[in-house]
C-alpha positions as CSV (number, residue, x, y, z in Angstrom):
1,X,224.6,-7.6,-25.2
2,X,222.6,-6.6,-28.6
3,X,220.6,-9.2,-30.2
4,X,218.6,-8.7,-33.5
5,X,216.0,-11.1,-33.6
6,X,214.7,-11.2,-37.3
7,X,210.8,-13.1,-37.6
8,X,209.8,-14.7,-40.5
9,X,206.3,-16.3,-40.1
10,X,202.2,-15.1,-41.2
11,X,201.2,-16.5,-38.3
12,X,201.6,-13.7,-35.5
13,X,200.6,-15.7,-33.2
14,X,201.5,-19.2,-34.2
15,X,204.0,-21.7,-33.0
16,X,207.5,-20.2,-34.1
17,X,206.2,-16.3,-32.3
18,X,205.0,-18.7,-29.1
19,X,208.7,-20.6,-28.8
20,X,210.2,-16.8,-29.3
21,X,208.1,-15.0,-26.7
22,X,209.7,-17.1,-23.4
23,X,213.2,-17.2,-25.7
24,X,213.2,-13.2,-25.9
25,X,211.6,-12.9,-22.2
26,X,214.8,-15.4,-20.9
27,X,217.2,-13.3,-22.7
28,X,215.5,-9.7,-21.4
29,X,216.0,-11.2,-18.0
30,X,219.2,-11.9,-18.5
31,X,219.8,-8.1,-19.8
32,X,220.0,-8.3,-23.4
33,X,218.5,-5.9,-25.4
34,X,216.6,-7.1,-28.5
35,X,215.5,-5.7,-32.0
36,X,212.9,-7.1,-33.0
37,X,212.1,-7.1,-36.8
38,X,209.0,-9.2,-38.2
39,X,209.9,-9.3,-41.8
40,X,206.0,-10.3,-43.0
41,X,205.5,-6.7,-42.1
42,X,208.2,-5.2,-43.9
43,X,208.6,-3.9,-47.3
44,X,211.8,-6.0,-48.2
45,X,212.6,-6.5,-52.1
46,X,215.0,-9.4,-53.3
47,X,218.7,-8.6,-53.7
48,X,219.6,-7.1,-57.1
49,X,223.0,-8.2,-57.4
50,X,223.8,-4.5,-58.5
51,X,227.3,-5.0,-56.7
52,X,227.0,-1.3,-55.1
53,X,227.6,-2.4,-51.4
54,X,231.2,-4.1,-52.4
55,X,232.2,-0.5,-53.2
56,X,232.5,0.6,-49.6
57,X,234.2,-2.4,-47.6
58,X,234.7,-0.6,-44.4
59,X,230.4,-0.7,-43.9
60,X,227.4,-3.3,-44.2
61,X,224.9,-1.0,-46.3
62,X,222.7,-1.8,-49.3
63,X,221.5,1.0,-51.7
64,X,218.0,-0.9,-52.4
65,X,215.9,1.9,-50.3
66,X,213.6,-0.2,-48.5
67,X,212.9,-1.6,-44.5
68,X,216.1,-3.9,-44.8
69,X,217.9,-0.6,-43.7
70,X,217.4,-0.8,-40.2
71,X,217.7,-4.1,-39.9
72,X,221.3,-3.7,-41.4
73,X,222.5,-1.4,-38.8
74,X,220.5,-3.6,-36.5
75,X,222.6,-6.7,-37.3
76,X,225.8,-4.2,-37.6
77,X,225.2,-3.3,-34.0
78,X,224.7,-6.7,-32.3
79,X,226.6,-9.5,-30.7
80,X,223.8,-12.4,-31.9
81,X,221.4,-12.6,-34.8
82,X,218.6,-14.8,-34.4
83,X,216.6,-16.7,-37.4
84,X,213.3,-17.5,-36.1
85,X,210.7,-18.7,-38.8
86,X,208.6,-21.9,-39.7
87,X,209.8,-24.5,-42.2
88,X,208.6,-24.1,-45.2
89,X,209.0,-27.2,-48.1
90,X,212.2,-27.5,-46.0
91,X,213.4,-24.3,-45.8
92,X,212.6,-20.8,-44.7
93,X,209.9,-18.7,-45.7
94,X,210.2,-16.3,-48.9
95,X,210.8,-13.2,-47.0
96,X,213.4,-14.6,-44.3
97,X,215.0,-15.7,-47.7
98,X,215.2,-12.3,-48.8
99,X,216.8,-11.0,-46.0
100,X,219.5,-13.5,-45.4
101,X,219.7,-12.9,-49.9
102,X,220.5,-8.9,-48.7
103,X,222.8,-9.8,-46.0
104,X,225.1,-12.0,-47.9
105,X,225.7,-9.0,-50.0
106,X,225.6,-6.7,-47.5
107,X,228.5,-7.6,-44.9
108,X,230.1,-10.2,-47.3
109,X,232.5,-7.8,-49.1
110,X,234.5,-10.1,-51.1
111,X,231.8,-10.2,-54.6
112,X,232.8,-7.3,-56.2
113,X,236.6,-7.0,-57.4
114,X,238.3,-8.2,-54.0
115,X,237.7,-12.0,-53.4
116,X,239.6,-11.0,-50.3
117,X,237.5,-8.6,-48.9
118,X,236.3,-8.1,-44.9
119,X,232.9,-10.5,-43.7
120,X,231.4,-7.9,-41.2
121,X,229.8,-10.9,-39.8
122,X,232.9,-12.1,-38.5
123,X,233.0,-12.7,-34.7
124,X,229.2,-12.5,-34.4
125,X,226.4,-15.6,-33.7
126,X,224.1,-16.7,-35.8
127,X,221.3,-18.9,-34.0
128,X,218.0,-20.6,-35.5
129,X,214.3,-21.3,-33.8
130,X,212.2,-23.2,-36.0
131,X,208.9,-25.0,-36.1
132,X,207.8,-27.6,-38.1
133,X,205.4,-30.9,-38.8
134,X,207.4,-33.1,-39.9
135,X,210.1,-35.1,-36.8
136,X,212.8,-32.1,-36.4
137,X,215.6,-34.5,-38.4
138,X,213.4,-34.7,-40.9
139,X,211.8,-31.3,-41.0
140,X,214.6,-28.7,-40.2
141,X,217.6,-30.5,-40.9
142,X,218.1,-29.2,-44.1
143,X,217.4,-25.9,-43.7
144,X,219.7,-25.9,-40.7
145,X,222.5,-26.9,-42.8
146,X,221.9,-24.0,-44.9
147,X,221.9,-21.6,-42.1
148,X,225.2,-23.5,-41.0
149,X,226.8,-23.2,-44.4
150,X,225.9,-19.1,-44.4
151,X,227.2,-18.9,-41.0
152,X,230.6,-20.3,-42.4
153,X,230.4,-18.4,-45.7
154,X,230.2,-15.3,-43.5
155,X,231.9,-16.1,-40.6
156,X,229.6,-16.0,-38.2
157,X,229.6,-18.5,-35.4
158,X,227.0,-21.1,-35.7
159,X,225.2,-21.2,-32.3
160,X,222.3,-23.7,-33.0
161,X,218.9,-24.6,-33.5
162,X,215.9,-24.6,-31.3
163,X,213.3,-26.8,-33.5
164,X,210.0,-28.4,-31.7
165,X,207.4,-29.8,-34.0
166,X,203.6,-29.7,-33.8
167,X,202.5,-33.3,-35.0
168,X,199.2,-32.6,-35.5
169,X,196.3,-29.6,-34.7
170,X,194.6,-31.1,-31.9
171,X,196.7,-30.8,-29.9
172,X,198.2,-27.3,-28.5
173,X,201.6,-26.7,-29.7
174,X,203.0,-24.9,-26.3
175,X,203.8,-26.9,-22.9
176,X,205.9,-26.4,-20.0
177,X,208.6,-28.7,-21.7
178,X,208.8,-26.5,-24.9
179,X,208.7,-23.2,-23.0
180,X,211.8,-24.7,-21.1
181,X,213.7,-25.3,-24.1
182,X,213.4,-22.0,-25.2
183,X,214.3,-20.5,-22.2
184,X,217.3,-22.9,-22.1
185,X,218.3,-21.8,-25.5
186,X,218.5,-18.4,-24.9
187,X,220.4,-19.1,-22.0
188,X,222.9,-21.0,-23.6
189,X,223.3,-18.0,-25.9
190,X,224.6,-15.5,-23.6
């Protein structure tokens, strides 16, 4: 099984990349094989609405030369796509914005002059790790509803959050109990 995991935080080594690290090591040792693509390090421009990718419906493509390329073929390729990013103002990061801007476009081929067209998406997963500060039904609910309401808008099947919150800097964000959720998660993915 593919999975593209797509990571949306500055913090390389903050609390969303240390619930992902025992999430990615449970799926490896459950034989998945993971793409990794840390968007913060990419060179991903906004979606331009040009309308070029509804020309081809049999392909997910984008004609914006940039990094979202490979992660495109990426998500083409795979079984599960993974959101993993921090809440930000109750929603995700700029960047992982972007990208999920691109991918509407990009596999959603029913915006140009079919409103019938394929959703490439279809059949696939779409899951969500988060961090946050705020209690998780306060802090990630929202943007979880947005990541449900693209999953339905492309078809995807929603697969669910991970969310753990850090409620204050004193204290370390990672414990046996969070590592365990992760580990579960991923499990419950495959």
């Amino acid at each position: 099984m593919k999975v593209t995991v797509v990571f949306g935080s500055p913090r390389k080594k903050g609390n969303t990349a240390s619930l992902l690290i025992p999430f990615m090591d449970e799926l490896k040792s459950r034989g998945a094989e993971i793409d990794y693509y840390d968007v913060y390090e990419r060179n991903i421009s906004g979606c331009r609405a040009c309308l070029q990718c509804q020309k081809d419906k049999s392909r997910a493509y984008c004609v914006v030369e940039d990094d979202m390329q490979p992660v495109i073929s990426s998500v083409s390729q795979s079984e599960i796509l993974v959101i993993a990013a921090p809440i930000y103002c109750w929603g995700l990061p700029g960047p992982v914005k972007t990208v999920l801007d691109r991918f509407i476009y990009a596999f959603c081929k029913y915006y140009g002059d079919d409103p019938f067209g394929p959703a490439l998406l279809k059949g696939k997963k779409l899951a969500f790790i988060t961090t946050c500060g705020y209690p998780v039904e306060k802090g990630a609910d929202i943007c979880e509803e947005s990541l449900k309401r693209t999953a339905k808008h492309c078809k995807l099947e929603y697969a669910g959050m991970l969310a753990e919150r850090q409620r204050n800097l004193k204290e370390a964000f990672m414990n046996e109990e969070k590592e365990q959720h992760a580990r579960a998660f991923a499990a419950s993915l495959l």
